[in-house]
VOGU-3710 file (C-alpha; in Angstrom, 3 decimals, decimal comma):
1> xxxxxxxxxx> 147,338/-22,803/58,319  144,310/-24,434/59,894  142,888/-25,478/56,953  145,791/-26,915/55,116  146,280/-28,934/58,286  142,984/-29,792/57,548  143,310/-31,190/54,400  146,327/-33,015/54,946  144,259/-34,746/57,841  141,869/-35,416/54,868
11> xxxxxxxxxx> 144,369/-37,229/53,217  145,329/-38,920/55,646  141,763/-40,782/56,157  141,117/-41,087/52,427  143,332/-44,656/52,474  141,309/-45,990/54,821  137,826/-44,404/54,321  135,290/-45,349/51,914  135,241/-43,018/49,259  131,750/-42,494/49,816
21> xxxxxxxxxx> 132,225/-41,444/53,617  135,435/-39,038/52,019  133,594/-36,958/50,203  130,197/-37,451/52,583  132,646/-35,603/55,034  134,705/-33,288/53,023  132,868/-30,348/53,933  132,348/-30,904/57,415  136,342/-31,501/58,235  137,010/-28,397/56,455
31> xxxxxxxxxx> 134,650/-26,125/58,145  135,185/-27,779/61,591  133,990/-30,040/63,856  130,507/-32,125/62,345  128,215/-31,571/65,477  126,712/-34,916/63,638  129,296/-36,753/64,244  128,612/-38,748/67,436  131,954/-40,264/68,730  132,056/-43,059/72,052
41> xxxxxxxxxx> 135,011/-43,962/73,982  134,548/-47,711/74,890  137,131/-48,984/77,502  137,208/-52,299/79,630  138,920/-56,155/79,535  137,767/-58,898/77,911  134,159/-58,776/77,313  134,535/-55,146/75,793  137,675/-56,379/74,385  135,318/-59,592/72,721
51> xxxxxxxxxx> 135,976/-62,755/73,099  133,650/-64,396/70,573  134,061/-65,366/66,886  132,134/-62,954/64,984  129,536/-64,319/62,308  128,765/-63,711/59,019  126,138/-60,784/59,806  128,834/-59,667/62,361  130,954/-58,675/59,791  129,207/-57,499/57,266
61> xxxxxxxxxx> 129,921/-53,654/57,067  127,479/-51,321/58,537  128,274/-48,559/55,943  129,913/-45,574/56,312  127,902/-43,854/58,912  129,715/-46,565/61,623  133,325/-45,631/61,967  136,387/-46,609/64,229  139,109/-44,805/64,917  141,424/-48,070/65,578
71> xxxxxxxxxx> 143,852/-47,655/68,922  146,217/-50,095/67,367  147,898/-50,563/63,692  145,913/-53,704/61,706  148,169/-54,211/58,414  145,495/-57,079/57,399  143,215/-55,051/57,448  144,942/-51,885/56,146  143,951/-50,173/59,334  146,224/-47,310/61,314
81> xxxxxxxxxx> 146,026/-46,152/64,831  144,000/-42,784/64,584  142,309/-43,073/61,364  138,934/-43,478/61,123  137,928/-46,422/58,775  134,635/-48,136/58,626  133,527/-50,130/62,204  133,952/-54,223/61,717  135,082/-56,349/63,800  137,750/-56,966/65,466
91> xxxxxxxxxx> 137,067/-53,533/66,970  139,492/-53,630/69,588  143,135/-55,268/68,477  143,542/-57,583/65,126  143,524/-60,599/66,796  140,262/-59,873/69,031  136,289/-60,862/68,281  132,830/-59,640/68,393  131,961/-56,607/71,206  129,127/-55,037/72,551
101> xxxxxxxxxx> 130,424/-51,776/70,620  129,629/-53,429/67,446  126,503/-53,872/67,512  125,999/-50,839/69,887  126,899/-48,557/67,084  124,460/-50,840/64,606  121,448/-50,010/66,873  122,781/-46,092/66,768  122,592/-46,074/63,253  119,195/-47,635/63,262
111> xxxxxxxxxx> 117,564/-45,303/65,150  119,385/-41,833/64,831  118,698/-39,922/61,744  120,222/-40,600/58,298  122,667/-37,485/58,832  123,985/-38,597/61,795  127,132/-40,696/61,812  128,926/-42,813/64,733  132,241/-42,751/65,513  134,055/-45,484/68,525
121> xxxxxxxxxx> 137,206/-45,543/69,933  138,231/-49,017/71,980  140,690/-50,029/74,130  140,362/-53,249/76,398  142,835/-55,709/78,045  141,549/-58,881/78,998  142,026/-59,493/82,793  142,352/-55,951/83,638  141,327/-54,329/86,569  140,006/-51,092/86,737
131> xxxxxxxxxx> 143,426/-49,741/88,431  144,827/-50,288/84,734  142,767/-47,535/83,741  143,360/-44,724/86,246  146,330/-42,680/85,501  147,573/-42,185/89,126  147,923/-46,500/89,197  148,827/-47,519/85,898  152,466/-47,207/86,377  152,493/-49,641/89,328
141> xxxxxxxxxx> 150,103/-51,937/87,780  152,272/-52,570/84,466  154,894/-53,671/87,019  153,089/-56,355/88,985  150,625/-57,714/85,515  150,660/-61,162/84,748  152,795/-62,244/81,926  150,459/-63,261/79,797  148,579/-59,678/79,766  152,239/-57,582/78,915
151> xxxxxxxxxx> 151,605/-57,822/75,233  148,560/-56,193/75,070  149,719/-53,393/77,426  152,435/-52,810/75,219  150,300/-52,942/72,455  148,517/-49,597/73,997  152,350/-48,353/75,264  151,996/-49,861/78,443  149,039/-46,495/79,064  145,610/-47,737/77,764
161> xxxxxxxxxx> 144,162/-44,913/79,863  146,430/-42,382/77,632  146,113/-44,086/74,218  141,869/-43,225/75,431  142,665/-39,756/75,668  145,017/-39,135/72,712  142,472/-40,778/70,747  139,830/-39,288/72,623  141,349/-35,603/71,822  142,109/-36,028/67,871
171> xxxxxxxxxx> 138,466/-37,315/67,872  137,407/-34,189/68,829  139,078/-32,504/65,615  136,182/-34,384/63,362  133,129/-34,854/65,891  131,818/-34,638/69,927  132,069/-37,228/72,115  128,719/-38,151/73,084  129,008/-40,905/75,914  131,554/-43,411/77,583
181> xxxxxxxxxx> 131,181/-46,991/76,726  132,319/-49,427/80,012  132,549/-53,103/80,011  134,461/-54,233/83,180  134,266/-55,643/86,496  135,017/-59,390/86,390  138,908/-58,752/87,664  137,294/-56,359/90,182  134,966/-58,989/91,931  134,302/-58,068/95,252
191> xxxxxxxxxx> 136,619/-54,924/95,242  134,507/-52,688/97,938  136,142/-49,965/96,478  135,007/-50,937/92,884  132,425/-47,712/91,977  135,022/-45,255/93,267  138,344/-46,405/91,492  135,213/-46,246/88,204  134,526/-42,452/88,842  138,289/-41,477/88,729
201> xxxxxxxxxx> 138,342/-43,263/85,568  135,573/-40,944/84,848  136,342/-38,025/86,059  139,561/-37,922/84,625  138,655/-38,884/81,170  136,251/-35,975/81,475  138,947/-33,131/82,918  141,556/-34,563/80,387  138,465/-33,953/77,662  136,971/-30,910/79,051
211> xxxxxxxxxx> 133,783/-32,772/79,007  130,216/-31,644/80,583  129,637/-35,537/82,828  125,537/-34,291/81,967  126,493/-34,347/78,244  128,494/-37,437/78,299  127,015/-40,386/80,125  128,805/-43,561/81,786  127,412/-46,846/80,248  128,398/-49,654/81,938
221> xxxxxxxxxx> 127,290/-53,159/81,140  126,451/-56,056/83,509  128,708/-59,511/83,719  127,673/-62,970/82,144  124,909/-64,156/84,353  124,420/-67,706/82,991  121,263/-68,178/84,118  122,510/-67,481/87,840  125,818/-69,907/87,330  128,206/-67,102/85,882
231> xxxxxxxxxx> 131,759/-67,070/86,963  131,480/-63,576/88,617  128,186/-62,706/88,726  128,115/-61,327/92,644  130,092/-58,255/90,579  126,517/-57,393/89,758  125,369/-56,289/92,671  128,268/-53,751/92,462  127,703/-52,688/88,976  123,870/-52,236/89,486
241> xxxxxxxxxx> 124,661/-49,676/92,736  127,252/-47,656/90,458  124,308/-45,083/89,826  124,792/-44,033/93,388  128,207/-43,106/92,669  127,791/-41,766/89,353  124,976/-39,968/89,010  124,873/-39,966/84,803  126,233/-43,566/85,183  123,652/-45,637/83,252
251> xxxxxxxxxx> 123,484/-49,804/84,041  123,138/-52,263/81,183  121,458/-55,484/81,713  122,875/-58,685/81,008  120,148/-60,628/82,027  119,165/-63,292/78,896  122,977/-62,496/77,077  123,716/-65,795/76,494  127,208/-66,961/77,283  130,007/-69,411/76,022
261> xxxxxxxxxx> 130,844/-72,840/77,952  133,191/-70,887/80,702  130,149/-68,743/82,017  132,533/-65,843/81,633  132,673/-64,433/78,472  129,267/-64,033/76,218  128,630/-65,787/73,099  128,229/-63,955/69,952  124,926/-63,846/70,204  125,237/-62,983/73,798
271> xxxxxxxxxx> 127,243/-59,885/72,364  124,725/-58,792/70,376  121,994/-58,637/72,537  123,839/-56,875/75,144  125,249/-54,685/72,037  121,992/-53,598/71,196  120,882/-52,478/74,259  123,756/-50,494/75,100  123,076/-48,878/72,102  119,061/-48,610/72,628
281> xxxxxxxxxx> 119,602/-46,683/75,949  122,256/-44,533/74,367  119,219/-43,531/71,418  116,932/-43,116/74,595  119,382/-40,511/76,644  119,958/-38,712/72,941  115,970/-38,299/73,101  115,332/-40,872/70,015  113,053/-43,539/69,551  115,163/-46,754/69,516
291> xxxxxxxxxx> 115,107/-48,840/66,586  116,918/-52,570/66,938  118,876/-53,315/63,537  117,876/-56,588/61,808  119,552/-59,814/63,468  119,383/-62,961/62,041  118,229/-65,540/64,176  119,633/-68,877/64,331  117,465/-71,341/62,658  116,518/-73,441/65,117
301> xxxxxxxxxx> 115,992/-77,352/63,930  113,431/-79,498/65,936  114,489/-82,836/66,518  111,544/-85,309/66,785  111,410/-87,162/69,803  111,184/-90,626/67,938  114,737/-89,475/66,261  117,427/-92,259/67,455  120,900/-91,953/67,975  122,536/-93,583/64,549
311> xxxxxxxxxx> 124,288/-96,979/65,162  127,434/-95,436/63,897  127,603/-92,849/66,357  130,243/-92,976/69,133  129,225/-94,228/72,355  128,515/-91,184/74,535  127,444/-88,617/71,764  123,628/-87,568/70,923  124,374/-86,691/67,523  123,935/-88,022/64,782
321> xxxxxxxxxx> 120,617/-89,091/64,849  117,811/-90,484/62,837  114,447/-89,986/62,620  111,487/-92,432/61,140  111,251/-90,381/58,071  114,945/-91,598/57,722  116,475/-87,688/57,607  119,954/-87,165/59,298  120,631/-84,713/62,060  123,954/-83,827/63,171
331> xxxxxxxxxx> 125,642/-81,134/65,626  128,830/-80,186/66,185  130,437/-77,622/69,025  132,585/-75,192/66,490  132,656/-71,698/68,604  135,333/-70,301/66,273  133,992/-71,031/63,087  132,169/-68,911/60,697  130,517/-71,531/58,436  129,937/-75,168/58,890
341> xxxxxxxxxx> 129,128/-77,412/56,321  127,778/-80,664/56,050  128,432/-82,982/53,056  126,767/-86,095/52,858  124,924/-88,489/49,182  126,251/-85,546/46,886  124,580/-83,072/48,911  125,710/-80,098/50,892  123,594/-78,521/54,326  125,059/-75,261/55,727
351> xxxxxxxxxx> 124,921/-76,332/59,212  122,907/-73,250/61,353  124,363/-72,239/63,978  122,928/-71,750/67,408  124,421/-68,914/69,192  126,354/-70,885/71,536  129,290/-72,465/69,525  127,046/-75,230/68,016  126,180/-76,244/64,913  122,703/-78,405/63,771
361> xxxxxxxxxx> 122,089/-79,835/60,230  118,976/-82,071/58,837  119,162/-84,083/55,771  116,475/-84,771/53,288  115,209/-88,332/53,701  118,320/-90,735/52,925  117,953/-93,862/51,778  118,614/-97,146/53,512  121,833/-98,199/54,224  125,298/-97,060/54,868
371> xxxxxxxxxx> 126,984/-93,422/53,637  130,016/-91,656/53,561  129,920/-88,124/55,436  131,994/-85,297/56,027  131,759/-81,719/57,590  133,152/-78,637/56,302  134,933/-75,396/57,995  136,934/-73,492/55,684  137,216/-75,353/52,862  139,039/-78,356/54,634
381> xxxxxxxxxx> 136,685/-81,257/54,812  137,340/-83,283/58,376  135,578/-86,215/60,130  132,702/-85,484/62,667  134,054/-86,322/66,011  130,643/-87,967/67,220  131,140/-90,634/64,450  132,832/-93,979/63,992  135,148/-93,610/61,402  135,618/-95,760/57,724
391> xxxxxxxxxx> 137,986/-95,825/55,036  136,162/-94,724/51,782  137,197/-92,313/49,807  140,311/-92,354/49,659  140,854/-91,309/53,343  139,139/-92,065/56,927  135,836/-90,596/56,578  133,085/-90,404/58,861  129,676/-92,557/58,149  126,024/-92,715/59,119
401> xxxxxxxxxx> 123,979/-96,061/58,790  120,067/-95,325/58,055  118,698/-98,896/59,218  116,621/-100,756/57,395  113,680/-102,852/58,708  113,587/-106,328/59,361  114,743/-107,386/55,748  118,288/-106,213/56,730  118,424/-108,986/59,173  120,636/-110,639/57,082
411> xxxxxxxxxx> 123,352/-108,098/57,761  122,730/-108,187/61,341  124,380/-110,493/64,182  121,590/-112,167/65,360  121,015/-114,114/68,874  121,794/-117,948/68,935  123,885/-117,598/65,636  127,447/-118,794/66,162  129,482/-116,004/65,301  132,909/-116,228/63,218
421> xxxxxxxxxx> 136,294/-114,214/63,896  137,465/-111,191/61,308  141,645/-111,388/61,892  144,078/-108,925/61,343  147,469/-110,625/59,899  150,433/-109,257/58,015  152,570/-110,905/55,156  155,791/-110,390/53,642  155,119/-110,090/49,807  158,204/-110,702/48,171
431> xxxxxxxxxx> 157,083/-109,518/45,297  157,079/-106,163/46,260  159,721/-106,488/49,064  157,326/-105,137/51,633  155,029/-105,988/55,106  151,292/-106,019/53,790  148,600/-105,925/55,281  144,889/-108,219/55,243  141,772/-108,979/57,068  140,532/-113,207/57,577
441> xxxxxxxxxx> 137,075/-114,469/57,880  136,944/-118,170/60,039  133,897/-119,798/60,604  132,390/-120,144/63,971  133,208/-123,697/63,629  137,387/-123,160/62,751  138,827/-122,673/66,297  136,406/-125,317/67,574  138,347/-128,904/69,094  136,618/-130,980/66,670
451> xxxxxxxxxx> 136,711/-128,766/63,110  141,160/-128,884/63,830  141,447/-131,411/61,228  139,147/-129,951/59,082  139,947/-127,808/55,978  137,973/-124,610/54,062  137,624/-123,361/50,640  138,734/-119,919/50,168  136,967/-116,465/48,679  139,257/-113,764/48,017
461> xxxxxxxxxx> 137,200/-111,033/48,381  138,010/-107,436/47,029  136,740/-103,786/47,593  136,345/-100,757/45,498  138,088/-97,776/44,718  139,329/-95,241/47,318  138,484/-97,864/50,457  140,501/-100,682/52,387  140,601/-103,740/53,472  138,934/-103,536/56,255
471> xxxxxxxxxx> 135,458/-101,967/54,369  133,468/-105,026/53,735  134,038/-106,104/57,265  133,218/-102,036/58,771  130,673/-101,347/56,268  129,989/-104,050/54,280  128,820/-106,593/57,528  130,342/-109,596/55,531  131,220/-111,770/58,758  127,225/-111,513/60,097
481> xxxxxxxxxx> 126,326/-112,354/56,282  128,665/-115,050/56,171  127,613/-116,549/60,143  123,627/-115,874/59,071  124,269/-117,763/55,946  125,944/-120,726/57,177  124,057/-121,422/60,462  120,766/-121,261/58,529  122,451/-123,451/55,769  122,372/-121,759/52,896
491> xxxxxxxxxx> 126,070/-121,164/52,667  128,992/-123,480/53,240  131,320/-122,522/55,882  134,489/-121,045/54,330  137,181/-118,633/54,942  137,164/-114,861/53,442  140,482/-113,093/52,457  140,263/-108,812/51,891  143,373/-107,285/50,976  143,758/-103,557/50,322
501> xxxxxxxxxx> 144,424/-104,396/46,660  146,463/-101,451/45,936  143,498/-99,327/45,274  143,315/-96,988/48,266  144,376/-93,871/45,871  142,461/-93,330/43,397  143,517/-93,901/39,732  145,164/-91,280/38,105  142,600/-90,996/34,726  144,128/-87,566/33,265
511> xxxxxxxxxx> 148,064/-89,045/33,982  147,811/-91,980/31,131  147,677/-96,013/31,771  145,313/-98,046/30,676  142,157/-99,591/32,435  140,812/-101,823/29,657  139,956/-105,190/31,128  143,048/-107,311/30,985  145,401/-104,139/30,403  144,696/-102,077/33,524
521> xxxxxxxxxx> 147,659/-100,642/35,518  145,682/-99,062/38,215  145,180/-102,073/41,133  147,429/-104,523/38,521  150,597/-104,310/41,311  148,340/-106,530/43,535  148,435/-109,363/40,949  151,594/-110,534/41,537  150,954/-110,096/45,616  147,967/-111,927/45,335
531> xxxxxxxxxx> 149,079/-114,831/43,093  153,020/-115,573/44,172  151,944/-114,597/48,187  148,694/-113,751/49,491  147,385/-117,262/48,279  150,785/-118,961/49,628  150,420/-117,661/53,170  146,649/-118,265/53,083  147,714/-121,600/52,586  150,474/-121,854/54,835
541> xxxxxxxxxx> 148,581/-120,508/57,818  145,370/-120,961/57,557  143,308/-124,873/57,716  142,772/-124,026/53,819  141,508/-126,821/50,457  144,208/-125,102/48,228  143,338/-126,189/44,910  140,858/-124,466/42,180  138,090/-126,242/42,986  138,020/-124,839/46,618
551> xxxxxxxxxx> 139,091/-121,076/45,419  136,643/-118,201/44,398  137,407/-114,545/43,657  134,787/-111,592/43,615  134,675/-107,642/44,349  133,092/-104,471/44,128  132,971/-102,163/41,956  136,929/-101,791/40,564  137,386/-104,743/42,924  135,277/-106,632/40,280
561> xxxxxxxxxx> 137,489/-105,352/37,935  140,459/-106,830/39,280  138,617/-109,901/39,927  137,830/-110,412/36,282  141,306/-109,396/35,551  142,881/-112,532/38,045  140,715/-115,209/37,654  140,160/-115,092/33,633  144,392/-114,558/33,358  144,598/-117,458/35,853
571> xxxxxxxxxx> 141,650/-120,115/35,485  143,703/-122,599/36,857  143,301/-120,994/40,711  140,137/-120,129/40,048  136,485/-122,139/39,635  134,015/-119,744/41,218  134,072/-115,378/40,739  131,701/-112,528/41,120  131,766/-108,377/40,422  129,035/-106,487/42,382
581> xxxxxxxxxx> 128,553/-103,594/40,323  132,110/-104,368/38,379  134,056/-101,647/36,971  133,670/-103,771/33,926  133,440/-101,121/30,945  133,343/-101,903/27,275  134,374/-105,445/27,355  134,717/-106,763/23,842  133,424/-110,161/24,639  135,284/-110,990/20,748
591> xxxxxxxxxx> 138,303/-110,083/22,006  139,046/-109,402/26,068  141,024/-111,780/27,908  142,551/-113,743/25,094  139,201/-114,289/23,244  138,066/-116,812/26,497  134,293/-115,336/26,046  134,787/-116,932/22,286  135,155/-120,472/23,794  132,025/-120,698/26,143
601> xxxxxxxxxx> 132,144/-124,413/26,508  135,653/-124,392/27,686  134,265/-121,245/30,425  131,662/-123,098/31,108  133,321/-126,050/32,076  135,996/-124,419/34,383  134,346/-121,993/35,762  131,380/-123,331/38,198  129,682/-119,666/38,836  130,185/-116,414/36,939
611> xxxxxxxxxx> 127,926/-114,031/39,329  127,400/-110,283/37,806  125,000/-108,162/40,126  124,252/-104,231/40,478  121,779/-101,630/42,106  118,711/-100,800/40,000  119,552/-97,074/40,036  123,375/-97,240/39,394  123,458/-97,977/35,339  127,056/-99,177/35,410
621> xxxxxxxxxx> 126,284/-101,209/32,253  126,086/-104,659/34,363  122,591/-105,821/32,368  124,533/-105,202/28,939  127,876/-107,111/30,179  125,147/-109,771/31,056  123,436/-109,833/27,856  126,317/-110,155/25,787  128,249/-112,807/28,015  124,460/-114,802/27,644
631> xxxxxxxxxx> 124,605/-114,337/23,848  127,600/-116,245/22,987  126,797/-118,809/25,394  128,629/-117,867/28,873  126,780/-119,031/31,710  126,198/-115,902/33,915  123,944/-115,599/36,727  122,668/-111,843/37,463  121,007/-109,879/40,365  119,643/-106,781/40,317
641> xxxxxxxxxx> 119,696/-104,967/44,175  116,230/-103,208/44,040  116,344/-99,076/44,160  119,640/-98,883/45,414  122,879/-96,963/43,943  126,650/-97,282/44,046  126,338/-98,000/47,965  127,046/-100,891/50,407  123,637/-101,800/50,403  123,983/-102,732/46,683
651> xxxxxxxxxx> 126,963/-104,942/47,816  125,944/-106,383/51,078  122,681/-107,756/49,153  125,072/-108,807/45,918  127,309/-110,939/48,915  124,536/-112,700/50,474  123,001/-113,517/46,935  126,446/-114,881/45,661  127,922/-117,082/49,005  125,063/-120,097/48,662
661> xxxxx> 126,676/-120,655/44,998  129,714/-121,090/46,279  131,696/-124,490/46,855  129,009/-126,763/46,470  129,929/-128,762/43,496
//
């Protein structure tokens, strides 16, 4: 009978055993107990229960020769109370982190021979006190716990002490219990009584186990210290005298285990240490060398002392930063994560993390200018808190700005320059039967008592694809371009319209529509707006010169685009337009916008300036456009941005190259 009840216990494990550790302990189980099978009862609250995330490395499986017999059912993780499976974390209860035991039984396996396997059984409460555990007081304690701490006594049948033991006991069916794991204490602080209430604990798990106390040492670990600031770390005194209570009671230091930001519970990598040294003393008192299992260090990433914080960073914040050789860093407190990355120029950083909750990235050298960012936890990109934030694409993003020298001056408010206002205002478009929404440029001079009489031209002035209105004032600097510009006299002083434009989505290639020049539907809703109300209200509101000759037009990228599309459907608002790296793509200059191209003197004649510009490294076809504008006679002016991209650099240089042709005919 004993050995069918043997093999149906086998069975019982094979669902959640390796099949590897099955048939590694087939024999054993049916001959008897495996005097290689080390087991350890680990008992305590909420730093044996763990209360950090585990890591990567954390849960990475051990193998088969580190085994938990789970106190509590996990259906996630196909675990049942009483069968052994293999030991990762949560060790405790499914919703619990990274423990001392884990890494205890790591450092076990590391130094104890190959044939030797380890077993742990664990059951913690967080906030318990020691009376939880001893059978004659656990009755009374249930009664009086806190709310909060009823679930997980129920999870244990309102007994943790007896879920121990009947653990404990079918334990000793596969293997012998080889030590008693404690982590406890904090909820104790102070208790005079502390080290005795321990040895019933003790003593009673003993009787109940019919254990030898000289074969089965008390491990019991010290409290966050914190580097003298922890939260209860007078209990130390306590825990270092138990010894003179317990005379196989053995004390584990806690001294370096770093902790998390409450100075109460340990970090992961405070775990692990204190892990691996409840597991070094347990090879010790087995008479083994100890051997500490590989740990991967955080990286740690040195930040130069001429690193400074980036202007885009939010007031208060370290991070981000840059140094001379223009690389990024950036940090980021994410305790429960379990990778971090960072996602900046088409590159991705897994961000290292440093033991503690935070997280540290570096960049490769950037290059000059502004650029989109975003961090990473689980697949779901989000904004870095530290940051300002910027619409680009297609949603608020986060954004670094690696300065430039001197020559970005330009771009820069500068002392003793009369400075201009950027206004919020919203419309009623009836064409679309709808509140919209649009940011104003004035001059310094507009407000001023004796410009009230006077009147401005008027640049409409777009963005690009998957950004707002309010981009070329956030990250495009247009209103220190345009207030550098006209005090130094190189630009008139005029008034600057941005509009969302309707591009804010992005365009829907793979769904249809067209985007040929003069034929696009993506952005083409804002025509109408523009034309029949933007303009009107502009002109309504706003000290304006509303004919052609005082209108311009220009954008970026697909805002170029819809700039060519507007002013070359409606040269008669129109005289002056420019596309800074225009979404401008295989213009038939034969055929596009009613053959206008074919009638250059006409062009010519109408429109004052046709500026076309781009970044040297972007090849968005600009220099071709220009080429065959030039060939059948269309006056175009073109500017290259030197060894810049698809960026706001590219832009902010293309503005303050196209603003001293404007309006001065």
């Amino acid at each position: 009978m004993r050995h069918v009840l043997r093999k149906m216990l086998l069975a019982a494990l094979l669902p959640c055993m390796p099949f590897g550790l099955a048939l590694a302990g087939t024999n054993s189980l049916e001959e008897g107990v495996d005097p290689n099978f080390y087991i350890f009862l680990c008992f305590g609250q909420s730093n044996m229960e763990g209360a950090a995330r585990p890591e990567a490395q954390d849960l990475a499986s051990a193998g088969p020769r580190f085994l938990l017999m789970p106190a509590v059912d996990d259906p996630q993780r196909n675990r049942k109370k009483g069968e052994w499976c293999e030991a990762t974390p949560p060790l405790c209860r499914p919703n619990n982190g990274l423990t001392p035991a884990d890494w205890f039984g790591r450092t076990l396996i590391a130094s104890l021979p190959q044939n030797i396997r380890v077993g742990v059984i664990h059951v913690a409460i967080g906030g318990i006190k020691i009376e939880g555990f001893m059978p004659e007081e656990i009755a009374n304690y249930v009664k009086t716990a806190p709310g909060w701490m009823k679930g997980m006594l129920e999870a244990y049948d309102n007994n943790p002490y007896q879920r121990l033991v009947e653990l404990g006991k079918k334990a000793q069916k596969d293997g012998v219990i080889k030590g008693v794991l404690m982590h406890q204490g904090e909820s104790n602080t102070g208790d005079p009584e502390w080290a005795s209430k321990v040895q019933k604990v003790y003593d009673c798990l003993l009787g109940d186990l019919k254990l030898k106390p000289e074969e089965v040492p008390l491990l019991a670990g010290e409290v966050v210290q914190a580097d003298g600031q922890g939260q209860c770390i007078a209990m130390n005194k306590q825990i270092d005298e138990l010894p003179n209570t317990i005379h196989t009671a053995q004390v584990i230091s806690s001294t370096g285990c770093t902790n998390g930001p409450d100075r109460l519970h340990f970090d992961a990598a405070g775990y692990r240490e204190l892990g691996c040294r409840y597991g070094e003393k347990m090879a010790q008192l087995l008479g083994y060398e100890p051997v500490r299992p590989y740990i991967e260090k955080p990286k740690t990433i040195e930040v130069p002392a001429d690193a400074i914080i980036a202007e885009t960073t939010v007031p208060g914040n370290e991070f981000p930063k840059v140094d001379k050789e223009n690389r990024a860093y950036f940090r980021i407190v994410a305790p429960e994560a379990r990778k971090v990355v960072l996602d900046i120029c088409n590159k991705k950083y897994d961000m290292q993390p440093d033991g503690k909750g935070g997280w540290m990235a570096v960049t490769d050298p950037l290059v000059v200018g502004f650029h989109y960012y975003f961090m990473n936890i689980g697949g779901v990109n989000f904004i870095d808190p530290s940051t300002e934030t910027f619409f680009g694409c297609n949603r608020e993003a986060g954004g670094i700005e690696i300065p430039e020298g001197e020559e970005g001056d330009y771009y820069r408010p500068q002392v003793g320059v009369p400075h201009g206002q950027v206004r919020s205002i919203y419309y009623w478009s009836e064409s679309k039967k709808e509140w919209r929404h649009a940011m104003v440029y004035t001059p310094a001079e507009y407000d001023l008592k004796k410009s009230q009489k006077k009147r401005y031209p008027v640049l409409y002035l777009q963005h690009g694809m998957g950004e707002d209105e309010t981009g070329w004032a956030k990250q495009g600097h247009m209103q220190h371009i345009m207030d550098n510009a006209i005090a130094s006299g190189t630009a008139v002083p005029m008034i600057v319209v941005m509009e969302s434009g309707d591009i804010k989505a992005p365009f829907n290639f793979a769904g249809g529509g067209s985007n040929r020049q003069g034929f696009s539907d993506y952005g083409a809703s804002f025509y109408p707006v523009l034309l029949n109300d933007l303009i009107l209200y502009i002109d309504n509101n706003f000290r304006t010169k509303a004919d052609r000759e005082n209108r311009a037009m220009a954008g970026l990228s697909w805002g170029g685009h819809q700039t060519f599309d507007v002013v070359l459907a409606n040269m008669d608002k129109f005289s002056y337009m420019g596309a800074f790296s225009g979404a401008i793509f295989g213009l038939d200059v034969q055929t596009a916008y009613d053959g206008i191209f074919t009638r250059p003197d006409e062009f010519n004649k109408q429109m004052h300036y046709l500026f076309l510009s781009c970044g040297s490294e972007e090849n968005f076809g600009t220099e071709s456009l220009v080429k065959n504008l030039r060939d059948v006679g269309i006056n175009a002016d073109y500017y290259v941005s030197p060894g810049t991209h698809h960026e706001w650099l590219t832009w902010r240089r293309c503005f303050n190259q196209f603003i001293p042709h404007l309006f001065k005919k």
